[in-house]
DOTIRO-929429 format. One line per 10 residues: for each residue x, y, z of C-alpha. Coordinates in Angstrom, 3 decimals, always signed. Each point is the difference from the previous one (the first is absolute). Example, Ala and Ser with C-alpha at 12.3 -4.5 7.8 and 13.67 -1.06 7.14 Angstrom:
DOTIRO-929429
+12.300 -4.500 +7.800 ~ +1.370 +3.440 -0.660
end
This chain:
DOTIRO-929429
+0.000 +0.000 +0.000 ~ +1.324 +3.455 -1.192 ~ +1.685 +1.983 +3.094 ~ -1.029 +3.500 -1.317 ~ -3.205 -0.763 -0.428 ~ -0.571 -0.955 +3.614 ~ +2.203 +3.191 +1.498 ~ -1.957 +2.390 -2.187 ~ -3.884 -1.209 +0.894 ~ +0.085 -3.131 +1.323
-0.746 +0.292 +3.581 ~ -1.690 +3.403 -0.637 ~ -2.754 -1.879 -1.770 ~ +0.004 -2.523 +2.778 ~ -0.031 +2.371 +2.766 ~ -3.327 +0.876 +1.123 ~ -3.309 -1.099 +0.217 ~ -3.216 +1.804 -1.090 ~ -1.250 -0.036 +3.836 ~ +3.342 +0.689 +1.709
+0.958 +3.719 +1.417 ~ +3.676 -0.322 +0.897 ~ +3.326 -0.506 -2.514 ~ +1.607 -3.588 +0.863 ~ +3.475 +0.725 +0.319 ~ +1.617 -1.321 -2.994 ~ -1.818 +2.728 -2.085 ~ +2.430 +2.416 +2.130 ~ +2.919 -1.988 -0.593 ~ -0.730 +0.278 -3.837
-0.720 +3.391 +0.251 ~ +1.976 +1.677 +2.819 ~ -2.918 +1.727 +1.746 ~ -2.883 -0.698 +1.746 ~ -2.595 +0.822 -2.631 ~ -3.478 -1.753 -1.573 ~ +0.494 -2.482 -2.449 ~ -1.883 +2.135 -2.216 ~ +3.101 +2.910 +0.101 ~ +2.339 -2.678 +0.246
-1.306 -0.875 -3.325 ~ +0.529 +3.578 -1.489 ~ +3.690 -0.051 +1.286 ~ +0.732 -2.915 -2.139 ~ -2.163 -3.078 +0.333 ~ -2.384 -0.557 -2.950 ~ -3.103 -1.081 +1.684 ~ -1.881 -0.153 +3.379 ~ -2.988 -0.761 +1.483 ~ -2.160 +2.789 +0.749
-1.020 -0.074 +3.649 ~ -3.194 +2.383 -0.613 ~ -3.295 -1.368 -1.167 ~ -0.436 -3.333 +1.014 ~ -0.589 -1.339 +3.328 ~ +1.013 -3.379 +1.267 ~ -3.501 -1.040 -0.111 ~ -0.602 +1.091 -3.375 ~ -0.020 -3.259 -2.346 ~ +2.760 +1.507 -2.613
+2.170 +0.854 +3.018 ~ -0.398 -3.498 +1.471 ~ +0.874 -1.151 -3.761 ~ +3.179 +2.097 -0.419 ~ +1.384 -0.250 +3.331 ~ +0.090 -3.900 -0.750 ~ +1.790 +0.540 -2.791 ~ +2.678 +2.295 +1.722 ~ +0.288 -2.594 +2.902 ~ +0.915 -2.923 -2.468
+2.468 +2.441 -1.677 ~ +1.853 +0.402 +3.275 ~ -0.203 -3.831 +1.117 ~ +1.225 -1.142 -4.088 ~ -3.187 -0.885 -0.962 ~ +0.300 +1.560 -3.301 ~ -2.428 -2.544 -2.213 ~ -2.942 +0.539 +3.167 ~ +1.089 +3.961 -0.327 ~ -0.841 -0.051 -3.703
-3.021 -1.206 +0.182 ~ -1.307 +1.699 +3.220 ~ +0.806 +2.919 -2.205 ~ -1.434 -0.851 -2.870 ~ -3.207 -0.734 +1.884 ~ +0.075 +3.728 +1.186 ~ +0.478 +0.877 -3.452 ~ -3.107 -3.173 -0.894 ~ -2.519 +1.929 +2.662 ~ +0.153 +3.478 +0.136
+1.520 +0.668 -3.511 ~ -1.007 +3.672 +0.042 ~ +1.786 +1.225 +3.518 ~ +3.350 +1.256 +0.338 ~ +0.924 -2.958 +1.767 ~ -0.681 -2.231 -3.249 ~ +2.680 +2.860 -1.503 ~ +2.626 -0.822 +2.515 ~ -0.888 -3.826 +0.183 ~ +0.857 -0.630 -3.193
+3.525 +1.040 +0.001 ~ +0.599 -1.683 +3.178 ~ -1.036 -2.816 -1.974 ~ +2.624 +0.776 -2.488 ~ +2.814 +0.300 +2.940 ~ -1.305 -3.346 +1.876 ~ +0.350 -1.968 -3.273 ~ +3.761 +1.532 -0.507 ~ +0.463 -0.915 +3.405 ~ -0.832 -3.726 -0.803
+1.880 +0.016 -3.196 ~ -3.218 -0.168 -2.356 ~ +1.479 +2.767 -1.909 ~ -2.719 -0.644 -3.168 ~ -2.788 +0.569 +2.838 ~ +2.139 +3.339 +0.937 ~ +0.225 +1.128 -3.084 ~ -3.778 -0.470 -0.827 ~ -0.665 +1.832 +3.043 ~ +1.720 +2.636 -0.102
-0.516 +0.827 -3.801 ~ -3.953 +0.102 +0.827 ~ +0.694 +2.569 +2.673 ~ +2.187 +2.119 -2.442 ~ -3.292 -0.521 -2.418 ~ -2.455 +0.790 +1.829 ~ +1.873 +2.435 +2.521 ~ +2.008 +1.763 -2.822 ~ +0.750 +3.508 +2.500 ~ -0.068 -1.625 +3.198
+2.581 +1.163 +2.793 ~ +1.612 -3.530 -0.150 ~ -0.299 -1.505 -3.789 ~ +4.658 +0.956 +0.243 ~ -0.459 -2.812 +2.286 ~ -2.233 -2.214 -2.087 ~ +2.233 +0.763 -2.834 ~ +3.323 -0.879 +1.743 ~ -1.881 -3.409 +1.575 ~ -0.566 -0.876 -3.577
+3.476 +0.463 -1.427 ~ +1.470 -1.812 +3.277 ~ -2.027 -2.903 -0.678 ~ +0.842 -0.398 -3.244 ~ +3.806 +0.861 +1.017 ~ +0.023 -3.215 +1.839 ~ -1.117 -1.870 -2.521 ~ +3.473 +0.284 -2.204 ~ +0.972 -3.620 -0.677 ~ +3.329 -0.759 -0.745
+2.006 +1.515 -3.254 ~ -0.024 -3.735 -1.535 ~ -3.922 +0.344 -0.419 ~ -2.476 +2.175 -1.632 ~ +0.327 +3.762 +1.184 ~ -3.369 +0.958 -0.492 ~ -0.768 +0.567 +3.243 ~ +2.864 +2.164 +0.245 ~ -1.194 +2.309 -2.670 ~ -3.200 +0.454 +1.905
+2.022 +1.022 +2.982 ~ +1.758 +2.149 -1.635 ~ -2.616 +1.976 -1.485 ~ -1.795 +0.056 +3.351 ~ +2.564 +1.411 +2.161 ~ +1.019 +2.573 -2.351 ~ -4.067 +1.137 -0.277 ~ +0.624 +0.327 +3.931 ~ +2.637 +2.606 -0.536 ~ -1.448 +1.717 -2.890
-3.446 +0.229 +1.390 ~ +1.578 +0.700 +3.623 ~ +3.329 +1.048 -0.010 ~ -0.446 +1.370 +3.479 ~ -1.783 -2.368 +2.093 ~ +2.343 -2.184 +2.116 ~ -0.495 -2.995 -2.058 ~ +2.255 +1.621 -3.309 ~ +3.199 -0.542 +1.545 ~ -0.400 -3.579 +0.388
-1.870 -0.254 -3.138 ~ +2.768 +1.373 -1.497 ~ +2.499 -2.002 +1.408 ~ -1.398 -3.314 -0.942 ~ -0.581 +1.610 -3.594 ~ +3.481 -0.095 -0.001 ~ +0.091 -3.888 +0.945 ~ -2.855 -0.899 -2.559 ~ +2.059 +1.544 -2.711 ~ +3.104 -1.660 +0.974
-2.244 -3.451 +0.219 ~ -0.757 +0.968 -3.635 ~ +3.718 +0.484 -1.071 ~ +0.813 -3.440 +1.333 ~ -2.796 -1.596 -1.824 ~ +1.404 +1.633 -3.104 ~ +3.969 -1.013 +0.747 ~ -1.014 -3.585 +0.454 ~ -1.746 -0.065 -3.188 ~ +3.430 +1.719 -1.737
+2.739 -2.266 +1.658 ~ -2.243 -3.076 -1.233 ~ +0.163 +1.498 -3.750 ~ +3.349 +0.602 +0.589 ~ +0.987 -3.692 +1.070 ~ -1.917 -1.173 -2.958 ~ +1.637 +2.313 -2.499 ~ -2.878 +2.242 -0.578 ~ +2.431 +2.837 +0.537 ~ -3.250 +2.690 -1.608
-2.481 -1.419 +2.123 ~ +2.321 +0.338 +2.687 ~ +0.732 +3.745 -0.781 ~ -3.628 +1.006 -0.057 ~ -0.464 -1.321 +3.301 ~ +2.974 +1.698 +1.692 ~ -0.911 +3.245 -2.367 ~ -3.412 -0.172 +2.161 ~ +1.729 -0.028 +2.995 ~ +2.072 +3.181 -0.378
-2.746 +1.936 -1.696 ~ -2.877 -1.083 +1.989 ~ +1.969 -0.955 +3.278 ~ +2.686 +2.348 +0.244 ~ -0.411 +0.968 +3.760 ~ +0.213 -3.733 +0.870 ~ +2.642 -2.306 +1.383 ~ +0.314 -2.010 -3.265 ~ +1.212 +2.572 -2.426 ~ +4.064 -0.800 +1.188
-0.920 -3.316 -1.461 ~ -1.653 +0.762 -2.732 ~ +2.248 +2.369 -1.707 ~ +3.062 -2.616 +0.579 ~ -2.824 -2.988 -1.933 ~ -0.364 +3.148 -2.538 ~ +3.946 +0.094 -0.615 ~ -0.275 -3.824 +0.033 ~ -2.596 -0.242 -2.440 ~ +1.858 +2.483 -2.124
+3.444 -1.667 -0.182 ~ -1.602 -3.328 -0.947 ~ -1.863 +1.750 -2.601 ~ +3.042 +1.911 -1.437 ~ -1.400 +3.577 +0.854 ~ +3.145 +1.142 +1.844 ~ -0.815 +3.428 +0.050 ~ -3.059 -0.845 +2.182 ~ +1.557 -2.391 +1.638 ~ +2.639 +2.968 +0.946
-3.040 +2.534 +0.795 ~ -1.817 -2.309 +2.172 ~ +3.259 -0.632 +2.291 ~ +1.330 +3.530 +0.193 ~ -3.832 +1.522 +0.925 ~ +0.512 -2.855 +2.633 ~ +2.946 +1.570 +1.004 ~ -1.090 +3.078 +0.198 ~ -3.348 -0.645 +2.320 ~ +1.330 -3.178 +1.917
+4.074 +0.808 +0.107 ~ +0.272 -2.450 +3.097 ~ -1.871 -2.847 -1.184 ~ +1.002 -3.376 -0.925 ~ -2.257 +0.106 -2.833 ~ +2.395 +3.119 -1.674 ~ +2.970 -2.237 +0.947 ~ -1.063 -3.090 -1.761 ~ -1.145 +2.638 -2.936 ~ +2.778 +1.626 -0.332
+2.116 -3.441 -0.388 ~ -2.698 -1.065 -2.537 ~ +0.353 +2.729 -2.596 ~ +3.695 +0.480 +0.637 ~ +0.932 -3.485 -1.112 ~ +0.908 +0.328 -3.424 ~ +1.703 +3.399 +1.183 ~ -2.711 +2.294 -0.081 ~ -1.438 +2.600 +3.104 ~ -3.337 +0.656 +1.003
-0.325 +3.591 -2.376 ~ -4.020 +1.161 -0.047 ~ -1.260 +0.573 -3.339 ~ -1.783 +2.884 +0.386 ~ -2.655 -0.515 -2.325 ~ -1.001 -3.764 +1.192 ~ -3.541 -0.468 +1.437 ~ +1.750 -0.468 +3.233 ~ +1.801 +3.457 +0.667 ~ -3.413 +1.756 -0.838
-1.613 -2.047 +2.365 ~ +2.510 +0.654 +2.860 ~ +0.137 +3.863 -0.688 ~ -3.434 +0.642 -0.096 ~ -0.426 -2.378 +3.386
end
């Protein structure tokens, strides 16, 4: 289970019943002060229960504070559906509002990140302005975050995370879910460029040296802010020699030098193309040095 996610609203969400009237402590621990959940939520936690408006021997209140009691015991399948029976009865109060994307955070909770997603894309529909659809958004794109499978299979889900965490920092680049969003952007993309380098170094053992380029191309076009584009332009000056194109072959090793002067990958370059007595020299007007100056 993500570690952000449970720092930033977790136990915010969890902290107080509908019926209760004082702040358990961990909300202050979260939140340095002493305050309602409801301002603890406006100082950085995306949802709370509202303690106005329900009583404890109001049905809906009875329903919901069921559903926040399984949250805090791990009862996250019970949670979901005590919620989505609040949602089920009263589907016109506030409550029914709130219910549902505590059904979306109690089905992250338990790993049902399909159920999550659902959930929380029905509150962004039918709550399009609400105070807390950053949240609904961001609970959306985490789920499908953790649902990257490893490079050797497809990456579609990947794509789909990508896609949602950067529509978290367009649509709310200042809510306190960006920064994270941004940061496992930055992993998706470097998931992506992995995918692609295993695809090129399998071309490249077969002797598909174009196929191979394309895919490393990809990488250092598409990719360039990633881990894998050391690699990739060393597979480029690899591809290059066995092809004949020693001019790229040079380009591709000294724009590797030039970015990555300490890595092994420039070494093992620069050996490469200076084999038959030649340096890594950067044509100017290959594909590559237009790509690195306009980076």
């Amino acid at each position: 289970m993500n570690l952000a996610i449970r720092n930033i609203i977790g136990l915010a969400l969890l902290a107080v019943p509908l019926a209760a009237c004082s702040t358990p402590s961990v909300v202050k621990d979260i939140f340095g002060d002493s305050s309602t959940s409801t301002n603890a939520a406006s100082s950085g936690g995306a949802l709370s229960p509202d303690l106005t408006g329900a009583g404890a021997s109001d049905p809906v209140a009875g329903l919901y504070n069921a559903g926040l009691d399984q949250l805090n015991s791990g009862s996250y399948k019970s949670a979901a559906k005590s919620f989505a029976e609040v949602e089920r009865q009263h589907p016109y109060s506030k409550w029914a509002t709130k219910a549902l994307l505590m059904q979306a955070f109690a089905n992250y909770q338990r790993n049902s990140y399909e159920d999550a997603i659902n959930a929380a894309n029905r509150f962004i529909t039918l709550h399009p302005g609400h105070k807390d659809s950053p949240y609904a958004y961001y609970l959306a794109a985490i789920s499908q975050y953790e649902q990257i499978s490893d490079v050797r299979r497809d990456q579609s889900a990947t794509k789909k995370a990508l896609e949602a965490l950067d529509e978290v920092g367009k649509r709310f680049p200042e809510s306190p879910y960006a920064a994270d969003a941004a940061k496992k952007s930055i992993k998706a993309k470097d998931h992506l460029a992995a995918k692609e380098m295993e695809v090129g170094r399998y071309y490249l053992k077969k002797g598909s040296y174009l196929a191979g380029i394309n895919r490393f191309k990809t990488v250092v076009t598409d990719y360039q802010m990633t881990t894998q584009v050391p690699e990739a332009l060393y597979r480029l000056a690899e591809g290059y020699m066995a092809l004949g194109v020693v001019s790229e072959a040079q380009t591709a090793a000294a724009v590797l030098g030039h970015n990555y002067p300490d890595s092994q990958w420039y070494r093992d370059a620069y050996a490469l193309v200076s084999s038959d007595g030649t340096q890594p020299v950067e044509n100017q007007g290959s594909w590559l040095s237009r790509v690195f100056k306009g980076a």
